[in-house]
C-alpha positions, 0 to 999 in steps of 0.5 A: 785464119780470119779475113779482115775484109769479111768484117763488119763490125765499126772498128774496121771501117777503114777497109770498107772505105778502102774496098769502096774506092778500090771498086770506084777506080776499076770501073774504069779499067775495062777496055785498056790496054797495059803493060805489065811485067815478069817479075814482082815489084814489092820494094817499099823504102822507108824514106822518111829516114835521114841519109846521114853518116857520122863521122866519129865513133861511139866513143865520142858521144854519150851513147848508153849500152843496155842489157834486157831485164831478166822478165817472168810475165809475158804479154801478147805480141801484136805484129802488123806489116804491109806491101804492094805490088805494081800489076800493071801500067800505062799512060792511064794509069797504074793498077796497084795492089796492096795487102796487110797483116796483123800476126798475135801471138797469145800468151799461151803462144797460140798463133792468129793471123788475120789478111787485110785485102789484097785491094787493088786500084787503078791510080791516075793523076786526076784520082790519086789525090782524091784517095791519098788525101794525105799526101794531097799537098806533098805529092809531087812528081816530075815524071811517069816514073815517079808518079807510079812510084809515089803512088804505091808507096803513098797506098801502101803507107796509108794502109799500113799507118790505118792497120797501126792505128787499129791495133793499138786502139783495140790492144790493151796491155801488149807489145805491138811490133812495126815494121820500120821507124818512127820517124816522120817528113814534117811535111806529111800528115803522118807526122800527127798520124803517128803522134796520135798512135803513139798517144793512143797506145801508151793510153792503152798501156801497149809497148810499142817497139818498130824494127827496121830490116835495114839502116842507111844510119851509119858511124865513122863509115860502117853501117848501123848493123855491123857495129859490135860494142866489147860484150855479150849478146843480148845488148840495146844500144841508145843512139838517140842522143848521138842522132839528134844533131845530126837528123835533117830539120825536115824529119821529126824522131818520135822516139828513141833510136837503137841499135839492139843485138839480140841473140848470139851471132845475130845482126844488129837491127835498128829499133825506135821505141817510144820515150816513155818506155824503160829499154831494160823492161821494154826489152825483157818482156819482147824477149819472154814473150816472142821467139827470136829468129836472127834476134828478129821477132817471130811474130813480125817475120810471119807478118811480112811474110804473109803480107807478101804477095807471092807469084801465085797471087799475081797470077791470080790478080792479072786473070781478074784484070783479064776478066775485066777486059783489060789486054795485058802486054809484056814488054820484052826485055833486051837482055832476053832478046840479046842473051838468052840463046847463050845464057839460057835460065841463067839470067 
């Protein structure tokens, strides 16, 4: 396994410059006092997509079912994922950690996995602008809470379009999975971020395919997922038409949007894929060329997985903020106080 942050080559600049400002905010934790929590908090949301229900059915629009072209040549499949973890807070400040990786699966199926990080920061509202310039002029809060939140994700998003920014510039004539949607806030710098990626890949001749584990998309009231049309798995459902008068004028589709089924019995997911693909092709060559699980691809379940922060790894980062003379504080929880002679682990 190959650690990213021991590199030194040109191209992965971007994570001296994370490791750089990682270093600069925890000069000054040494001495605080924080909270800090029992359980992980590794929710991220993908907010830029539109909450919005159809209220029609399949059938009253122009919606056109695909199946995967039958595909001999197989491609190197690139899978990339990112997460965060909040480790601890208090009214200077939150400390966050972020973590990436990027799974390849060769055409000889052999396996790569290289770690991105885990980079930690101490966020406050005098720095966060300084180091999420890209939300500069977005990011707004009302409260401590949102302020905590914003800030992770806001990390978390920068790490993750940087890795996606990355892998298609190097990648040359491969499928390159995302987790998510390619979707964007007009509003963000990640609306020209990610038309640059895009650009950037289909120049590289990449076929880039962003899966979504779950949709709040939903027609005549049942969520993306659970719709079925009269026929067998695999299938590819082209949505986009359907979709575009009903998203917000806020948020920009940088793709087409599908509803994909692909393996018997499995969930359907939502996939974007850019318009200057062809669904059959594009589809038939992930199916060759990555393992599903679910009609999920492999390559990105492993990404996730190991862009996760387990408990072991929160064990380990709250020992060096100790190290740092940082005196952490676990806040007690009322249900624990009122309930655990009685419900004991059952909680």
């Amino acid at each position: 396994m190959e650690h990213l942050l021991h590199q030194t080559e040109d191209d992965v600049e971007f994570l001296k410059a994370f490791s750089e400002s990682s270093l600069e905010t925890l000069s000054s934790l040494r001495g605080l006092r924080m909270y800090t929590g029992s359980r992980e908090d590794l929710a991220r949301d993908y907010l830029d997509e539109v909450y919005i229900s159809l209220n029609s059915t399949l059938d009253e629009y122009f919606v056109e079912v695909y199946e995967p072209r039958q595909i001999q040549e197989r491609k190197k499949t690139i899978a990339l994922d990112a997460s965060s973890i909040r480790l601890a807070e208090s009214s200077k400040g939150v400390v966050i950690s972020v973590k990436g990786a990027i799974v390849t699966r060769d055409v000889d199926n052999s396996l790569s996995i290289k770690i991105l990080g885990p980079f930690i920061f101490h966020i406050n509202k005098t720095n966060i602008r300084k180091i999420i310039k890209e939300y500069s002029g977005i990011l707004q809060y009302s409260s401590k809470y949102e302020f905590y939140i914003n800030a992770q994700k806001g990390l978390t998003e920068l790490l993750e379009k940087k890795m996606q920014e990355y892998v298609v510039k190097k990648a040359r004539d491969s499928i390159v999975l995302f987790d998510g949607c390619l979707a964007a806030n007009n509003f963000t710098h990640y609306k020209s971020l990610m038309e640059k990626i895009l650009k950037v890949s289909i120049e590289n001749r990449n076929m880039v395919i962003a899966f979504s584990k779950t949709s709040f998309l939903q027609i005549s009231g049942a969520y993306l997922q659970t719709i079925y049309v009269e026929r067998e798995s695999p299938y590819i459902i082209d949505l986009t038409n359907a979709l575009r008068r009903y998203y917000d004028h806020q948020v920009k589709i940088l793709g087409r949007v599908c509803l994909a089924r692909l393996g018997i019995g499995s969930p359907g997911y939502r996939v974007d894929i850019p318009n200057e693909h062809d669904i059959p092709t594009l589809f038939g060559v992930l199916l060759k060329s990555d393992p599903l699980i679910y009609g999920y691809p492999e390559t990105l379940i492993l990404a996730h997985d190991y862009s996760t922060f387990t408990k072991l790894d929160m064990i380990s980062l709250q020992t060096m903020l100790r190290k740092m003379d940082v005196e952490l504080l676990y806040p007690e929880y009322v249900r624990d106080i009122l309930f655990q002679p009685i419900d004991g682990e059952n909680r």
